[in-house]
VEXLO-815934 format. One record per residue (C-alpha): x, y, z; residue in three letters. Coordinates in steps of 0.2 Angstrom, whole numbers, plus 5000, padded with zeros to 4 digits. Each point is the difference from the previous one (the first is absolute). Example, Ala and Ser with C-alpha at 12.3 -4.5 7.8 and 13.67 -1.06 7.14 Angstrom:
2
506249785039Ala 500650174997Ser 
# end
This chain:
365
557056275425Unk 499549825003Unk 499649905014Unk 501449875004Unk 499349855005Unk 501249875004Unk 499149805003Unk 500849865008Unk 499549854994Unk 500049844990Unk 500350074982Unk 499749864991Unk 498349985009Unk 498550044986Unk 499050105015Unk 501550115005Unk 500550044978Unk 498250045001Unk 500050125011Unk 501650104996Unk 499550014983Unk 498350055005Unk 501250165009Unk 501150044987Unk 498350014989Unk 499350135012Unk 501750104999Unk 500849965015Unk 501949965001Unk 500349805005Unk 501449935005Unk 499949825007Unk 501349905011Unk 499849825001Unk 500749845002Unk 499349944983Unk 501250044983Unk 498650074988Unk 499450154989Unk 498650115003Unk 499950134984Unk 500150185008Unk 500749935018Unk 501850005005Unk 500349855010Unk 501149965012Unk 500749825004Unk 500749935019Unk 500349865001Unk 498849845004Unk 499549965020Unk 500449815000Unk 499649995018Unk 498850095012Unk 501450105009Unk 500850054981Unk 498550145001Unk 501050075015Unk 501850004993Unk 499350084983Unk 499250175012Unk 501950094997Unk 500049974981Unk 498050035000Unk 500150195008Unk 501450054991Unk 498949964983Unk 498650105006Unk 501250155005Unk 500750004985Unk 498550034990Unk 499250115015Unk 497949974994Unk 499050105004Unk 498749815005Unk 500649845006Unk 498649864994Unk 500749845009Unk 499049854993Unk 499749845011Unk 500250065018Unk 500949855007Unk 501550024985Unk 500250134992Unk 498850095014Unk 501850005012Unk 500950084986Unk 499150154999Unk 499250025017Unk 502249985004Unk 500550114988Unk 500050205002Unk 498750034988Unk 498650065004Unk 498550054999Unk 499649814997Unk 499049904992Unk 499549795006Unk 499049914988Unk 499249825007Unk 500249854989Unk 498849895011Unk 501049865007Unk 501350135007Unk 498550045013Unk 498949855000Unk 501649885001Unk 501550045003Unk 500050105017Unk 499049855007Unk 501649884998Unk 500650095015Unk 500050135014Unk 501550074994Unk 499450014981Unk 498350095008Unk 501050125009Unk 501350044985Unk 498350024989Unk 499550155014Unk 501450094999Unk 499950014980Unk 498550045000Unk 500150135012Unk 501350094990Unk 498950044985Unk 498950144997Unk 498849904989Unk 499549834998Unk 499249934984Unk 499449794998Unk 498549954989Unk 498949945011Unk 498950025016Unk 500849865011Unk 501550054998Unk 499750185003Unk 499349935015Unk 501249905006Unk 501450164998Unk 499050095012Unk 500349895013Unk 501750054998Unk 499450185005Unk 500950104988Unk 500350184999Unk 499750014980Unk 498650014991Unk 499049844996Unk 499649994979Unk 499049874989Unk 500949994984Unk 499649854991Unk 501449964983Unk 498249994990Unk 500149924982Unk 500250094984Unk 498450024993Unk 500450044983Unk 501149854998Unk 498949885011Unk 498150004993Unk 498949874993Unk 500149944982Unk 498549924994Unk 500250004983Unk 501349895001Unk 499349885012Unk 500449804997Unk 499149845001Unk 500049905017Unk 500250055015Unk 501650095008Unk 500550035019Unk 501550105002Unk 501250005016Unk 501150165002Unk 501049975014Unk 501849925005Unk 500349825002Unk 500350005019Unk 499649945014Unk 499050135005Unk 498950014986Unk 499249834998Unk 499949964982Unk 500149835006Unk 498350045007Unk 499550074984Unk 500649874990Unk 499249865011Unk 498450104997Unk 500350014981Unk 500149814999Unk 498449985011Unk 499050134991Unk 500549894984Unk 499449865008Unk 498450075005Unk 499850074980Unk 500649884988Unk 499450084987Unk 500950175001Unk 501250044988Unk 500950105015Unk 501850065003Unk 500950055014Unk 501450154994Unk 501250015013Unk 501050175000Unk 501850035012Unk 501249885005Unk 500849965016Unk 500949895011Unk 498449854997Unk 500049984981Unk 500849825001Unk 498749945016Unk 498750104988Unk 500449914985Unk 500149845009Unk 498250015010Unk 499250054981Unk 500649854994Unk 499649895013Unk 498350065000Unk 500049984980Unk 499550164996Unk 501650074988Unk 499050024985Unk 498950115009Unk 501350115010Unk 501250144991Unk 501550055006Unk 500250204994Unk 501350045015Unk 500750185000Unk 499150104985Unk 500550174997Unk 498350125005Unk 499450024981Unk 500249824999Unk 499049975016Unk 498650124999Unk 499749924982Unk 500049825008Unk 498850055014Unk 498750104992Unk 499649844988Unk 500049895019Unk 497949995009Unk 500749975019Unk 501450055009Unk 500649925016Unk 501150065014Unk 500049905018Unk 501650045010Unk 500049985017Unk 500950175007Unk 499850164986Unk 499550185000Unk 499350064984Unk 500649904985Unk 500250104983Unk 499749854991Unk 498349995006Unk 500050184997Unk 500349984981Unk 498949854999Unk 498450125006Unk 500650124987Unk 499849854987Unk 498349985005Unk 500449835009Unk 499049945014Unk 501149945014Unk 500249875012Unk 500950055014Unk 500649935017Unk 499150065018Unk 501350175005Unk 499550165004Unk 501150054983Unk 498949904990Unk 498550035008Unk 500250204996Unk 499949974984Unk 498949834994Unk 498549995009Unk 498249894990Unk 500050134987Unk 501949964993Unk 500049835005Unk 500449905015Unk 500949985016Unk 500549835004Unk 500849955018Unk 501849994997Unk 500849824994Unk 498149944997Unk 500249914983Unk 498349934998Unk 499450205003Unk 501250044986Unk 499349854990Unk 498150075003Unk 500550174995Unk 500749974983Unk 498149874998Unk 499250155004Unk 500850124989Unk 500149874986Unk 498149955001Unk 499450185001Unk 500750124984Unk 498850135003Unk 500550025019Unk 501849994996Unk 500050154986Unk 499150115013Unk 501449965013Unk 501250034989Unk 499250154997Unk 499750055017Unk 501849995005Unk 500850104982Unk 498850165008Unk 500749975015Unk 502050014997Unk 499450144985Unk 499350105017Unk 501149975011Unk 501749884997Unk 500650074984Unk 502150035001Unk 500050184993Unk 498650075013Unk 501049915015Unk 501650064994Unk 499450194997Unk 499249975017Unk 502149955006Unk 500450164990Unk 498950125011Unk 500849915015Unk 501650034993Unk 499650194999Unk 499550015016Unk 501549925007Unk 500950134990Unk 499250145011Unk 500249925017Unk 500750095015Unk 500649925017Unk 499149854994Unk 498550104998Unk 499049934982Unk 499050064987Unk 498849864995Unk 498649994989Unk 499749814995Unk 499049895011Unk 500849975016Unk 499649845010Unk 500650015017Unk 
# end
């Protein structure tokens, strides 16, 4: 019989499709239950309807634990631990499951005292605990939970995501991967394009800009302020075919927020054999050290825009980078080893008694 495992989560997020479909592949039974109206092939979803406001996650507990007693899994896996991390840490499910998004930790719990006592409780409540990077894990631990402390990153798919380069282009190509808000500064990254060019008038260079987000009209209006539209695409939302295709033909990729745990966009640009220029966290810094690229202080425009002179001026350097980061994901971020490592966490969970586990993956505590 299969293992019934039952996520709560965003279903139309890309990470948590991932990773159910990475479960029904590894013959478990996935049902989902979510605020989010999507389809998952192999996964049976479940739709309440949306929070609009922070309390809503409290009148939604009643229709919440009847959900999960009616499909009686044999796992709850709650994703985002100050959400959907209530649901299931309220709900009569167990053994249960947390995974750390980043800004559920890092952020959120800081807003107030109550938020950071709420976090500890949930946290409490599970009997393991999953987020993709060491900060974060960190940080949990404060919270002294009873569970078992796991690193599972959401790794990229190596087979979709690798370099190209008998399909490379003329010029040269900077690609950035992530949202357009706030927190992830492609102001800052733009601001650096436009210096860069200004520094290298010559360069036949184009900035790709990948996602979309709440800033696409202040974006489009600081690229043509600063005069640089003929140089900046605008790709938004690509589906992951079309992305990895895009990327691999890019020579730099750049990712700068200011608050993140480990980003599987940078992720896939290291499988493409990108260099990368990433912001001063802890996140970053796990995975972009002078071999892969470089670490700039965060909001430092003039270090983004000696960065990408570096990496322009230097083709050798920038193919043994890129290089250096695709061995690195291929040993240890690639999506189908992570998620058989989740599969063998699963298993153990499977075989728990009186909150006593089988583990056999890494455990950072």
């Amino acid at each position: 019989m299969k293992t019934h495992l039952c996520l709560i989560g965003d279903a139309e997020s890309i990470h948590l499709r991932r990773w159910a479909q990475a479960m029904v592949q590894r013959g478990f039974r996935v049902s989902v239950i979510s605020t989010s109206v999507a389809s998952i092939e192999g996964a049976e979803i479940i739709v309440l309807p949306l929070p609009r406001r922070t309390w809503d996650w409290f009148l939604r507990l009643g229709a919440l634990r009847r959900a999960v007693r009616s499909l009686a899994p044999d796992i709850v896996h709650a994703h985002y631990v100050t959400s959907y991390g209530l649901w299931g840490a309220a709900s009569s499910g167990r053994p249960l499951v947390l995974t750390a998004w980043g800004s559920d930790i890092l952020v959120t719990p800081r807003r107030s005292h109550a938020l950071r006592i709420l976090t500890g409780w949930i946290l409490r409540q599970a009997s393991l605990i999953t987020a993709d990077s060491r900060d974060v894990l960190t940080e949990i631990a404060r919270y002294r939970p009873s569970g078992s402390l796991h690193e599972i990153f959401w790794g990229a798919d190596v087979t979709q995501f690798h370099p190209n380069p008998s399909d490379r282009r003329p010029g040269f190509h900077v690609a950035s991967m992530r949202a357009w808000e706030a927190n992830y500064q492609i102001d800052v990254i733009v601001e650096a394009f436009s210096r860069f060019l200004a520094k290298s008038p010559r360069c036949d260079a184009t900035l790709h800009l990948f996602g979309g987000g709440s800033q696409k009209k202040s974006l489009h209006s600081l690229v043509e302020r600063l005069g640089i539209s003929k140089h900046v695409i605008w790709h938004g939302l690509l589906p992951p075919h079309a992305l990895a295709h895009e990327l691999a033909l890019c020579d730099v990729s750049i990712s700068v927020p200011q608050s993140d745990a480990t980003s599987v966009s940078l992720l896939e640009s290291m499988a493409c054999s990108l260099p990368a220029i990433v912001s001063d966290l802890p996140a970053n810094r796990q995975w972009i050290d002078a071999s892969g690229g470089y670490v700039v202080p965060v909001g430092d425009v003039d270090a983004v825009a000696t960065s990408l002179c570096e990496v322009f001026e230097n083709p050798a350097m920038r193919e043994q980078k890129g290089a250096f980061n695709r061995k690195k994901i291929e040993e240890i971020g690639s999506s189908n080893q992570q998620m058989d490592l989740m599969a063998v966490l699963y298993t153990g969970l499977g075989r728990c008694r009186k909150n006593e586990c089988v583990t056999s993956a890494s455990e950072n505590r």
